[in-house]
C-alpha positions as CSV (number, residue, x, y, z in Angstrom):
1,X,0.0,0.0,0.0
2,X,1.1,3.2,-0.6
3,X,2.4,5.9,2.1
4,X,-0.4,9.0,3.5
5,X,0.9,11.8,4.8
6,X,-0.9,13.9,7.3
7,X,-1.1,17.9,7.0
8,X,-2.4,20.4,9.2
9,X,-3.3,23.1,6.8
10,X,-5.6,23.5,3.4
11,X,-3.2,24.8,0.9
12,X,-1.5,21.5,1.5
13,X,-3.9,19.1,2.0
14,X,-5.4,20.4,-1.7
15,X,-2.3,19.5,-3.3
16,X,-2.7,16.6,-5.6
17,X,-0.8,13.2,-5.0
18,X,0.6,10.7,-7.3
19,X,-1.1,7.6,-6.9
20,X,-0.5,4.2,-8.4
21,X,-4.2,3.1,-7.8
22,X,-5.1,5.8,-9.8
23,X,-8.1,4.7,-13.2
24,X,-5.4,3.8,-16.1
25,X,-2.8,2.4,-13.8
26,X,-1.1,5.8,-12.3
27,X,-2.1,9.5,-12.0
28,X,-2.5,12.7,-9.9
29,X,-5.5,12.5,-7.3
30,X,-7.1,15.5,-6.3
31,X,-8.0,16.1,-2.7
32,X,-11.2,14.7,-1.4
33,X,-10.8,11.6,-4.0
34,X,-10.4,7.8,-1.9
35,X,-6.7,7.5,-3.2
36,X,-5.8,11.2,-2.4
37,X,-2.6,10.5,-0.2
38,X,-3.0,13.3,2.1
39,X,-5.3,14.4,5.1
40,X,-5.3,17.4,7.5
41,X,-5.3,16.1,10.7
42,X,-6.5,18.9,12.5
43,X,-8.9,21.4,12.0
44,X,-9.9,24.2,14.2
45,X,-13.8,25.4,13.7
46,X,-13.6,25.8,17.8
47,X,-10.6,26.7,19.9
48,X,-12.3,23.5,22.1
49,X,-10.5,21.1,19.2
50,X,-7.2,22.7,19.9
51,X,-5.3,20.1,22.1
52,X,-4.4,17.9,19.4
53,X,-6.5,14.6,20.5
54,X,-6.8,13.4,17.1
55,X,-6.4,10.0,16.0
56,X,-5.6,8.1,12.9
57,X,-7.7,4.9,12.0
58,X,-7.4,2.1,9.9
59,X,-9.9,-0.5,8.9
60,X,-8.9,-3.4,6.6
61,X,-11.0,-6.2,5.4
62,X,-9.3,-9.7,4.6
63,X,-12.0,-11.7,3.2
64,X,-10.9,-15.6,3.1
65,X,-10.9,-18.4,1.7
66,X,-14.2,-19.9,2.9
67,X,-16.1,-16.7,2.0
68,X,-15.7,-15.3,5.1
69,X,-14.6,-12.4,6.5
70,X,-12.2,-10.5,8.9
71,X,-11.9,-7.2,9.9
72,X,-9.3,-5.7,11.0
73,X,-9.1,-2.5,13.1
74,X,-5.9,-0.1,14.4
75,X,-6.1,3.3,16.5
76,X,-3.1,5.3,17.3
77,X,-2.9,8.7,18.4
78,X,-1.5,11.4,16.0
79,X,1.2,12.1,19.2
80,X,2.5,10.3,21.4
81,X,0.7,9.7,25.0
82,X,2.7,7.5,27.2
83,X,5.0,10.0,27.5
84,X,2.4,12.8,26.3
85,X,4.4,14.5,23.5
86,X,1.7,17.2,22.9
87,X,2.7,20.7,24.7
88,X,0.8,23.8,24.7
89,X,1.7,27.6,23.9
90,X,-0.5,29.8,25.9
91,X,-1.0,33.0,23.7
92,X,-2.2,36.5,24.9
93,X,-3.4,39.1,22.0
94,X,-2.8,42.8,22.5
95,X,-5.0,45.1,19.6
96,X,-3.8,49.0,20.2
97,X,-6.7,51.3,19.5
98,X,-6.0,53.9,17.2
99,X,-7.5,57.5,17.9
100,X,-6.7,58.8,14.6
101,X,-6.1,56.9,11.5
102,X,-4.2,57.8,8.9
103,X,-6.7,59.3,6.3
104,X,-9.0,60.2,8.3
105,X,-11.6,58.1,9.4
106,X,-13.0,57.3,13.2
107,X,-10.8,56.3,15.6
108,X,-10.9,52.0,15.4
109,X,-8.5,49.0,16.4
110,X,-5.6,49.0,14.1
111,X,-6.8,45.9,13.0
112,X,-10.8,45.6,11.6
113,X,-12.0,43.8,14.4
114,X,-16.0,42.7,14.6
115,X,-16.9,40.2,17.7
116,X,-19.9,38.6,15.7
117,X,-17.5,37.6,12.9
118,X,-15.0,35.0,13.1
119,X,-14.0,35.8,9.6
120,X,-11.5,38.8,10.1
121,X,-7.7,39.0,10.0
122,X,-6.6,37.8,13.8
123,X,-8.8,35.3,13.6
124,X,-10.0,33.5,10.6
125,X,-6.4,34.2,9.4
126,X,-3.7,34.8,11.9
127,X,-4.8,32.3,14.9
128,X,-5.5,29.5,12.3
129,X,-1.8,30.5,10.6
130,X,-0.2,30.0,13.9
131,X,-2.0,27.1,14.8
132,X,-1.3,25.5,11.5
133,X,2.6,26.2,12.2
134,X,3.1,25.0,15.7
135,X,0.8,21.7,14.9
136,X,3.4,20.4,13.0
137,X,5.5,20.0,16.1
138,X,2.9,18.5,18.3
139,X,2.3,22.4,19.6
140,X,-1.5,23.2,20.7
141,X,-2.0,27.1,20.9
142,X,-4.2,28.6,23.3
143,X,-5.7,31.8,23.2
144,X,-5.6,32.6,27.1
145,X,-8.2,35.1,29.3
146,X,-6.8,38.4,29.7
147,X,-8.9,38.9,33.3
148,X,-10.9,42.0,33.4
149,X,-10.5,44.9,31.0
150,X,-8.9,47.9,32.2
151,X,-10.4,51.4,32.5
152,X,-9.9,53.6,29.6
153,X,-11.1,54.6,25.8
154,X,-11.1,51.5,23.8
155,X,-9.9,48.8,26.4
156,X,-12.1,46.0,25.5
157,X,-12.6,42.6,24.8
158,X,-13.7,40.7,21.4
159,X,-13.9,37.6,20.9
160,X,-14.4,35.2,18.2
161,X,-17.8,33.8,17.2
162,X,-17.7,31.1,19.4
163,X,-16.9,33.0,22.4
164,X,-13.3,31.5,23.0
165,X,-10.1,33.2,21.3
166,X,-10.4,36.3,22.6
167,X,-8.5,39.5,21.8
168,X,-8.0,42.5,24.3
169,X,-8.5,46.0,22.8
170,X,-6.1,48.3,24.6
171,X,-5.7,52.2,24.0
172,X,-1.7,53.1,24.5
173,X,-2.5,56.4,24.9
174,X,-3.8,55.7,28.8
175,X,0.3,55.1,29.0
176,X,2.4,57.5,29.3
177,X,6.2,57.6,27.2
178,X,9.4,58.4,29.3
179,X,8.7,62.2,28.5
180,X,5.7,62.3,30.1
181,X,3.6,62.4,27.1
182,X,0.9,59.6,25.4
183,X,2.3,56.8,23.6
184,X,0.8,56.7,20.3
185,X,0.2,53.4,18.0
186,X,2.1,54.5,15.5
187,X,5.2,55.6,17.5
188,X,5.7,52.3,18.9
189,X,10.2,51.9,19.1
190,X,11.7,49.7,22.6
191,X,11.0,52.3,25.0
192,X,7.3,52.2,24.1
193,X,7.3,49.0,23.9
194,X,8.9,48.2,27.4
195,X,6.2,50.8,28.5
196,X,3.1,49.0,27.3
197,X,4.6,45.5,28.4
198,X,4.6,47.0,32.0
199,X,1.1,48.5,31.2
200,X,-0.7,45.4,29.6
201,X,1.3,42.5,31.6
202,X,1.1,38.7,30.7
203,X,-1.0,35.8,32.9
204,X,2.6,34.7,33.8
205,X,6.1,35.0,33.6
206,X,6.0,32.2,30.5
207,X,2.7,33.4,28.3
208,X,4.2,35.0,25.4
209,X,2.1,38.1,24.3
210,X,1.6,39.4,20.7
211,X,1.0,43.0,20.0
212,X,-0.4,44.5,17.1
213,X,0.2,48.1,16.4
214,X,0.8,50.4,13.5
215,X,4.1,50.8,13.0
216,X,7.0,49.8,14.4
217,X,11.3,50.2,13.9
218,X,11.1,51.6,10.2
219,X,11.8,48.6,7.7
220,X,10.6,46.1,10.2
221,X,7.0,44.0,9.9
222,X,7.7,42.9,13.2
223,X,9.8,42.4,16.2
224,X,10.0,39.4,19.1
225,X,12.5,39.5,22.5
226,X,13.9,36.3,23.4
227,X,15.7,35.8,26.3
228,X,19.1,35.5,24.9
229,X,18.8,39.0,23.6
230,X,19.4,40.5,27.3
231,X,20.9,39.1,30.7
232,X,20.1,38.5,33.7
233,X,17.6,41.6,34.3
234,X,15.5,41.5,30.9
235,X,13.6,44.8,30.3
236,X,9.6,44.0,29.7
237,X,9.6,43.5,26.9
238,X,11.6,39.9,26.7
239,X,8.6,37.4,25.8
240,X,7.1,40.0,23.7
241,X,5.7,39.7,19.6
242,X,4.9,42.9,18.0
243,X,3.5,42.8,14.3
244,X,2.2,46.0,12.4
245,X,-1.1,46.2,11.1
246,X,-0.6,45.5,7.5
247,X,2.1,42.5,8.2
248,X,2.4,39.6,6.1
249,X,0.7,36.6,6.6
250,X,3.7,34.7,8.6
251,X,4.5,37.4,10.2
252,X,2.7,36.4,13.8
253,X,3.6,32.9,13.8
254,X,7.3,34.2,12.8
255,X,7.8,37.1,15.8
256,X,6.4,34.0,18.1
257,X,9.1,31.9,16.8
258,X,12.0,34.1,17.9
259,X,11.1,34.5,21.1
260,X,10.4,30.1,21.0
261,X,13.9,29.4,19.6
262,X,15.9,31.8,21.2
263,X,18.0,32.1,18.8
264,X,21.4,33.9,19.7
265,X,22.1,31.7,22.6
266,X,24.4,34.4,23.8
267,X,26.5,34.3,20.7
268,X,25.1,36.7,18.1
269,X,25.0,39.9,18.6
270,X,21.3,41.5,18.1
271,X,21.3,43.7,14.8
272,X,22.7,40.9,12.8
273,X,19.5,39.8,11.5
274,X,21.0,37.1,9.1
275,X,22.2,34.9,12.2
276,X,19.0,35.6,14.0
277,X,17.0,34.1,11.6
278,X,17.1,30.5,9.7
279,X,20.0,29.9,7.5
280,X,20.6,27.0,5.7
281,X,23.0,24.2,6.3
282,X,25.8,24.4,4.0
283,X,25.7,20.9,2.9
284,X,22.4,20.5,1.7
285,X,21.6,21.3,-1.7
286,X,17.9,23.5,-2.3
287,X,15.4,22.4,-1.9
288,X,15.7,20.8,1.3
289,X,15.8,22.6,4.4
290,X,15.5,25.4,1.8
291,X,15.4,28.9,4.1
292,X,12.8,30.3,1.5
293,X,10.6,28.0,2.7
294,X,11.4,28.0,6.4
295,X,9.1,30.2,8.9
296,X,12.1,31.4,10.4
297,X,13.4,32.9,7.4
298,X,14.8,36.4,7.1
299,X,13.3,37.4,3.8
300,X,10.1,39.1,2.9
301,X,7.3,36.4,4.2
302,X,4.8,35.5,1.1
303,X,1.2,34.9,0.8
304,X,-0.4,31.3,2.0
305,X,1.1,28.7,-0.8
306,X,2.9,25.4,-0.3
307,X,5.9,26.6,-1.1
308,X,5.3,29.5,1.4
309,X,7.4,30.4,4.6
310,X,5.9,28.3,7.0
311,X,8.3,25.3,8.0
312,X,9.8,24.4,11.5
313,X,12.4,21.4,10.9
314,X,13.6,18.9,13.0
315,X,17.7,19.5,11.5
316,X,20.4,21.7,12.3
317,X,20.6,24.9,10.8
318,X,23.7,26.7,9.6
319,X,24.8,27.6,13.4
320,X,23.8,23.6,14.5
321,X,20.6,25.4,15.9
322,X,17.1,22.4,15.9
323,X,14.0,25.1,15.3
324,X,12.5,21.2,17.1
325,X,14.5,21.0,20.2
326,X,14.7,24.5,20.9
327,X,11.0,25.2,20.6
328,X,10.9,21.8,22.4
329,X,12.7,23.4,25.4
330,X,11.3,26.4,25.8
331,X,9.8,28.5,28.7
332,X,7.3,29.2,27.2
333,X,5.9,26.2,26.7
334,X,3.3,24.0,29.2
Protein backbone atom coordinates (compact mmCIF):
# COMPACT_ATOMS: atom_id res chain seq x y z
CA UNK A 1 0.00 0.00 0.00
CA UNK A 2 1.08 3.25 -0.62
CA UNK A 3 2.41 5.94 2.07
CA UNK A 4 -0.38 8.99 3.45
CA UNK A 5 0.92 11.83 4.83
CA UNK A 6 -0.90 13.92 7.35
CA UNK A 7 -1.10 17.89 6.99
CA UNK A 8 -2.38 20.36 9.17
CA UNK A 9 -3.29 23.11 6.80
CA UNK A 10 -5.63 23.45 3.37
CA UNK A 11 -3.22 24.81 0.92
CA UNK A 12 -1.55 21.53 1.52
CA UNK A 13 -3.91 19.09 1.95
CA UNK A 14 -5.44 20.37 -1.68
CA UNK A 15 -2.30 19.54 -3.27
CA UNK A 16 -2.71 16.59 -5.61
CA UNK A 17 -0.85 13.17 -5.05
CA UNK A 18 0.56 10.65 -7.26
CA UNK A 19 -1.12 7.62 -6.94
CA UNK A 20 -0.49 4.18 -8.36
CA UNK A 21 -4.17 3.14 -7.78
CA UNK A 22 -5.09 5.84 -9.83
CA UNK A 23 -8.06 4.70 -13.19
CA UNK A 24 -5.40 3.80 -16.14
CA UNK A 25 -2.81 2.44 -13.77
CA UNK A 26 -1.09 5.80 -12.27
CA UNK A 27 -2.09 9.47 -12.04
CA UNK A 28 -2.52 12.71 -9.86
CA UNK A 29 -5.49 12.53 -7.27
CA UNK A 30 -7.07 15.48 -6.34
CA UNK A 31 -8.02 16.14 -2.66
CA UNK A 32 -11.17 14.67 -1.43
CA UNK A 33 -10.75 11.62 -4.01
CA UNK A 34 -10.39 7.76 -1.91
CA UNK A 35 -6.73 7.55 -3.17
CA UNK A 36 -5.84 11.19 -2.35
CA UNK A 37 -2.59 10.51 -0.19
CA UNK A 38 -3.01 13.27 2.11
CA UNK A 39 -5.27 14.41 5.07
CA UNK A 40 -5.31 17.35 7.46
CA UNK A 41 -5.27 16.06 10.68
CA UNK A 42 -6.47 18.91 12.47
CA UNK A 43 -8.95 21.42 12.03
CA UNK A 44 -9.92 24.24 14.22
CA UNK A 45 -13.77 25.42 13.72
CA UNK A 46 -13.60 25.83 17.85
CA UNK A 47 -10.59 26.71 19.94
CA UNK A 48 -12.25 23.47 22.11
CA UNK A 49 -10.47 21.14 19.16
CA UNK A 50 -7.19 22.73 19.90
CA UNK A 51 -5.28 20.09 22.08
CA UNK A 52 -4.39 17.93 19.37
CA UNK A 53 -6.53 14.57 20.53
CA UNK A 54 -6.79 13.45 17.06
CA UNK A 55 -6.39 9.96 15.98
CA UNK A 56 -5.62 8.10 12.85
CA UNK A 57 -7.72 4.90 12.05
CA UNK A 58 -7.36 2.14 9.90
CA UNK A 59 -9.90 -0.48 8.90
CA UNK A 60 -8.92 -3.40 6.62
CA UNK A 61 -10.96 -6.25 5.40
CA UNK A 62 -9.31 -9.66 4.55
CA UNK A 63 -11.97 -11.66 3.18
CA UNK A 64 -10.90 -15.56 3.11
CA UNK A 65 -10.90 -18.38 1.68
CA UNK A 66 -14.22 -19.88 2.90
CA UNK A 67 -16.06 -16.68 1.99
CA UNK A 68 -15.74 -15.27 5.09
CA UNK A 69 -14.60 -12.45 6.52
CA UNK A 70 -12.19 -10.53 8.89
CA UNK A 71 -11.92 -7.16 9.87
CA UNK A 72 -9.34 -5.72 10.97
CA UNK A 73 -9.11 -2.51 13.07
CA UNK A 74 -5.87 -0.11 14.44
CA UNK A 75 -6.10 3.35 16.47
CA UNK A 76 -3.14 5.31 17.28
CA UNK A 77 -2.94 8.73 18.39
CA UNK A 78 -1.48 11.36 15.96
CA UNK A 79 1.25 12.13 19.18
CA UNK A 80 2.45 10.26 21.37
CA UNK A 81 0.66 9.67 25.02
CA UNK A 82 2.69 7.49 27.16
CA UNK A 83 5.00 9.99 27.46
CA UNK A 84 2.43 12.84 26.34
CA UNK A 85 4.39 14.47 23.54
CA UNK A 86 1.68 17.17 22.90
CA UNK A 87 2.69 20.71 24.69
CA UNK A 88 0.79 23.77 24.72
CA UNK A 89 1.67 27.63 23.88
CA UNK A 90 -0.48 29.82 25.92
CA UNK A 91 -0.97 33.01 23.65
CA UNK A 92 -2.24 36.52 24.87
CA UNK A 93 -3.42 39.10 21.99
CA UNK A 94 -2.84 42.79 22.54
CA UNK A 95 -5.02 45.07 19.58
CA UNK A 96 -3.81 49.04 20.23
CA UNK A 97 -6.70 51.26 19.54
CA UNK A 98 -5.95 53.94 17.24
CA UNK A 99 -7.53 57.48 17.90
CA UNK A 100 -6.68 58.79 14.56
CA UNK A 101 -6.10 56.94 11.53
CA UNK A 102 -4.18 57.78 8.87
CA UNK A 103 -6.68 59.31 6.29
CA UNK A 104 -9.05 60.19 8.32
CA UNK A 105 -11.60 58.09 9.37
CA UNK A 106 -13.04 57.25 13.16
CA UNK A 107 -10.82 56.31 15.61
CA UNK A 108 -10.87 52.02 15.41
CA UNK A 109 -8.51 48.98 16.44
CA UNK A 110 -5.63 49.00 14.11
CA UNK A 111 -6.84 45.94 12.98
CA UNK A 112 -10.81 45.55 11.63
CA UNK A 113 -12.04 43.76 14.41
CA UNK A 114 -16.00 42.66 14.61
CA UNK A 115 -16.88 40.16 17.70
CA UNK A 116 -19.94 38.63 15.75
CA UNK A 117 -17.49 37.60 12.89
CA UNK A 118 -15.04 35.05 13.08
CA UNK A 119 -14.00 35.80 9.61
CA UNK A 120 -11.48 38.85 10.06
CA UNK A 121 -7.67 39.01 10.00
CA UNK A 122 -6.60 37.83 13.77
CA UNK A 123 -8.83 35.28 13.59
CA UNK A 124 -10.01 33.52 10.64
CA UNK A 125 -6.43 34.23 9.35
CA UNK A 126 -3.70 34.82 11.85
CA UNK A 127 -4.81 32.33 14.86
CA UNK A 128 -5.48 29.54 12.32
CA UNK A 129 -1.84 30.51 10.56
CA UNK A 130 -0.25 29.97 13.91
CA UNK A 131 -2.00 27.13 14.77
CA UNK A 132 -1.26 25.47 11.54
CA UNK A 133 2.61 26.17 12.20
CA UNK A 134 3.10 24.99 15.74
CA UNK A 135 0.78 21.66 14.95
CA UNK A 136 3.39 20.44 12.96
CA UNK A 137 5.47 20.05 16.06
CA UNK A 138 2.94 18.46 18.26
CA UNK A 139 2.32 22.42 19.62
CA UNK A 140 -1.52 23.25 20.73
CA UNK A 141 -1.95 27.12 20.87
CA UNK A 142 -4.21 28.59 23.31
CA UNK A 143 -5.74 31.79 23.21
CA UNK A 144 -5.62 32.60 27.15
CA UNK A 145 -8.23 35.11 29.32
CA UNK A 146 -6.81 38.42 29.75
CA UNK A 147 -8.95 38.94 33.29
CA UNK A 148 -10.90 42.03 33.36
CA UNK A 149 -10.50 44.88 30.96
CA UNK A 150 -8.87 47.86 32.22
CA UNK A 151 -10.35 51.38 32.54
CA UNK A 152 -9.89 53.62 29.55
CA UNK A 153 -11.05 54.61 25.83
CA UNK A 154 -11.09 51.46 23.77
CA UNK A 155 -9.94 48.79 26.35
CA UNK A 156 -12.06 46.03 25.54
CA UNK A 157 -12.65 42.63 24.85
CA UNK A 158 -13.68 40.66 21.37
CA UNK A 159 -13.87 37.61 20.90
CA UNK A 160 -14.39 35.17 18.19
CA UNK A 161 -17.83 33.83 17.21
CA UNK A 162 -17.72 31.10 19.38
CA UNK A 163 -16.94 33.01 22.38
CA UNK A 164 -13.33 31.51 22.95
CA UNK A 165 -10.11 33.18 21.33
CA UNK A 166 -10.44 36.28 22.59
CA UNK A 167 -8.46 39.48 21.79
CA UNK A 168 -7.97 42.45 24.32
CA UNK A 169 -8.49 46.04 22.83
CA UNK A 170 -6.12 48.25 24.57
CA UNK A 171 -5.71 52.22 24.03
CA UNK A 172 -1.67 53.07 24.51
CA UNK A 173 -2.47 56.37 24.92
CA UNK A 174 -3.84 55.65 28.81
CA UNK A 175 0.25 55.13 28.95
CA UNK A 176 2.42 57.52 29.27
CA UNK A 177 6.25 57.65 27.19
CA UNK A 178 9.44 58.41 29.32
CA UNK A 179 8.71 62.16 28.51
CA UNK A 180 5.66 62.35 30.05
CA UNK A 181 3.56 62.40 27.05
CA UNK A 182 0.89 59.65 25.44
CA UNK A 183 2.27 56.81 23.63
CA UNK A 184 0.76 56.73 20.27
CA UNK A 185 0.17 53.43 18.04
CA UNK A 186 2.08 54.50 15.46
CA UNK A 187 5.24 55.60 17.52
CA UNK A 188 5.71 52.33 18.88
CA UNK A 189 10.17 51.92 19.09
CA UNK A 190 11.74 49.71 22.58
CA UNK A 191 10.97 52.32 24.96
CA UNK A 192 7.26 52.23 24.13
CA UNK A 193 7.26 48.97 23.89
CA UNK A 194 8.92 48.21 27.38
CA UNK A 195 6.18 50.77 28.54
CA UNK A 196 3.13 49.02 27.26
CA UNK A 197 4.62 45.49 28.36
CA UNK A 198 4.59 46.97 31.97
CA UNK A 199 1.10 48.50 31.23
CA UNK A 200 -0.72 45.36 29.57
CA UNK A 201 1.26 42.47 31.57
CA UNK A 202 1.13 38.71 30.73
CA UNK A 203 -0.99 35.84 32.93
CA UNK A 204 2.62 34.71 33.77
CA UNK A 205 6.06 34.97 33.61
CA UNK A 206 6.02 32.23 30.52
CA UNK A 207 2.66 33.43 28.31
CA UNK A 208 4.22 34.98 25.43
CA UNK A 209 2.09 38.11 24.28
CA UNK A 210 1.62 39.39 20.73
CA UNK A 211 1.02 42.98 20.00
CA UNK A 212 -0.38 44.50 17.08
CA UNK A 213 0.23 48.10 16.43
CA UNK A 214 0.77 50.40 13.51
CA UNK A 215 4.06 50.79 13.00
CA UNK A 216 6.95 49.78 14.44
CA UNK A 217 11.28 50.21 13.86
CA UNK A 218 11.15 51.58 10.20
CA UNK A 219 11.80 48.62 7.70
CA UNK A 220 10.57 46.09 10.23
CA UNK A 221 6.96 43.98 9.87
CA UNK A 222 7.70 42.92 13.25
CA UNK A 223 9.78 42.43 16.21
CA UNK A 224 9.99 39.42 19.07
CA UNK A 225 12.45 39.51 22.54
CA UNK A 226 13.92 36.25 23.41
CA UNK A 227 15.72 35.81 26.28
CA UNK A 228 19.06 35.45 24.90
CA UNK A 229 18.84 38.97 23.63
CA UNK A 230 19.36 40.52 27.32
CA UNK A 231 20.92 39.14 30.71
CA UNK A 232 20.10 38.53 33.65
CA UNK A 233 17.58 41.56 34.34
CA UNK A 234 15.50 41.54 30.94
CA UNK A 235 13.61 44.79 30.32
CA UNK A 236 9.57 43.98 29.71
CA UNK A 237 9.56 43.52 26.92
CA UNK A 238 11.61 39.85 26.71
CA UNK A 239 8.55 37.43 25.77
CA UNK A 240 7.07 40.00 23.67
CA UNK A 241 5.70 39.66 19.58
CA UNK A 242 4.90 42.88 18.01
CA UNK A 243 3.47 42.84 14.34
CA UNK A 244 2.15 46.02 12.36
CA UNK A 245 -1.07 46.21 11.12
CA UNK A 246 -0.59 45.52 7.51
CA UNK A 247 2.08 42.51 8.21
CA UNK A 248 2.42 39.59 6.09
CA UNK A 249 0.72 36.64 6.64
CA UNK A 250 3.68 34.66 8.64
CA UNK A 251 4.48 37.38 10.15
CA UNK A 252 2.70 36.42 13.77
CA UNK A 253 3.56 32.91 13.82
CA UNK A 254 7.29 34.20 12.85
CA UNK A 255 7.80 37.15 15.76
CA UNK A 256 6.42 34.00 18.08
CA UNK A 257 9.06 31.87 16.79
CA UNK A 258 12.02 34.14 17.91
CA UNK A 259 11.07 34.46 21.15
CA UNK A 260 10.36 30.05 21.04
CA UNK A 261 13.91 29.37 19.55
CA UNK A 262 15.89 31.85 21.19
CA UNK A 263 18.03 32.07 18.84
CA UNK A 264 21.37 33.87 19.67
CA UNK A 265 22.09 31.68 22.64
CA UNK A 266 24.42 34.39 23.77
CA UNK A 267 26.54 34.28 20.67
CA UNK A 268 25.06 36.68 18.12
CA UNK A 269 25.00 39.89 18.63
CA UNK A 270 21.34 41.49 18.08
CA UNK A 271 21.27 43.66 14.76
CA UNK A 272 22.67 40.90 12.82
CA UNK A 273 19.48 39.79 11.49
CA UNK A 274 21.02 37.05 9.15
CA UNK A 275 22.24 34.90 12.22
CA UNK A 276 19.03 35.61 14.04
CA UNK A 277 17.02 34.15 11.60
CA UNK A 278 17.09 30.47 9.73
CA UNK A 279 20.01 29.94 7.54
CA UNK A 280 20.61 27.01 5.67
CA UNK A 281 23.01 24.17 6.34
CA UNK A 282 25.84 24.38 4.05
CA UNK A 283 25.72 20.87 2.91
CA UNK A 284 22.45 20.51 1.74
CA UNK A 285 21.61 21.32 -1.67
CA UNK A 286 17.89 23.53 -2.33
CA UNK A 287 15.44 22.43 -1.88
CA UNK A 288 15.72 20.78 1.25
CA UNK A 289 15.85 22.60 4.38
CA UNK A 290 15.46 25.42 1.76
CA UNK A 291 15.40 28.90 4.10
CA UNK A 292 12.79 30.29 1.48
CA UNK A 293 10.61 28.02 2.74
CA UNK A 294 11.40 27.95 6.36
CA UNK A 295 9.13 30.24 8.91
CA UNK A 296 12.09 31.42 10.39
CA UNK A 297 13.37 32.93 7.36
CA UNK A 298 14.82 36.42 7.05
CA UNK A 299 13.31 37.43 3.76
CA UNK A 300 10.06 39.13 2.85
CA UNK A 301 7.33 36.43 4.25
CA UNK A 302 4.82 35.54 1.13
CA UNK A 303 1.19 34.88 0.82
CA UNK A 304 -0.38 31.27 1.97
CA UNK A 305 1.14 28.75 -0.84
CA UNK A 306 2.87 25.37 -0.30
CA UNK A 307 5.94 26.58 -1.15
CA UNK A 308 5.25 29.51 1.40
CA UNK A 309 7.41 30.45 4.60
CA UNK A 310 5.90 28.34 6.99
CA UNK A 311 8.35 25.28 7.98
CA UNK A 312 9.84 24.37 11.52
CA UNK A 313 12.38 21.36 10.92
CA UNK A 314 13.61 18.91 12.99
CA UNK A 315 17.67 19.51 11.51
CA UNK A 316 20.44 21.66 12.29
CA UNK A 317 20.56 24.91 10.83
CA UNK A 318 23.66 26.67 9.62
CA UNK A 319 24.84 27.58 13.41
CA UNK A 320 23.80 23.57 14.51
CA UNK A 321 20.63 25.40 15.86
CA UNK A 322 17.08 22.42 15.90
CA UNK A 323 13.99 25.12 15.28
CA UNK A 324 12.53 21.23 17.08
CA UNK A 325 14.49 21.00 20.20
CA UNK A 326 14.69 24.53 20.93
CA UNK A 327 11.02 25.21 20.62
CA UNK A 328 10.89 21.76 22.36
CA UNK A 329 12.66 23.40 25.43
CA UNK A 330 11.28 26.37 25.84
CA UNK A 331 9.78 28.46 28.71
CA UNK A 332 7.33 29.20 27.18
CA UNK A 333 5.89 26.22 26.75
CA UNK A 334 3.31 23.97 29.17
Amino acid sequence: SEAMMLVTDEVDNNQQTWSNHAPGGGGNVASGAQNHRLRRAFQWDSPRRSDLDNVVRVDYTVNCLDGASIRMQKVTPIFKREPDERRRLPLQIFVLWDPAPAGGGAAAPVILLNPADPNTQVWDRDIRIIRETYTRLGIATRIVNHGSPSAGPGDTDFRAGDGFDFVRVVDSRTVNDANGNPIQPSNILNPERDELSSRFTALSSDTIRLFYVRTLDPGFEGIGFNDSLFGAQPPPRVGTSWVISNAGRYAPAHEIGHVLIDKNNGIYPFGNQRLYHFNQPGNIPPPFLWEDQNLMSRIVLHDEHVAGNKRLWDEEDLENINQFRQIHQSRFLD
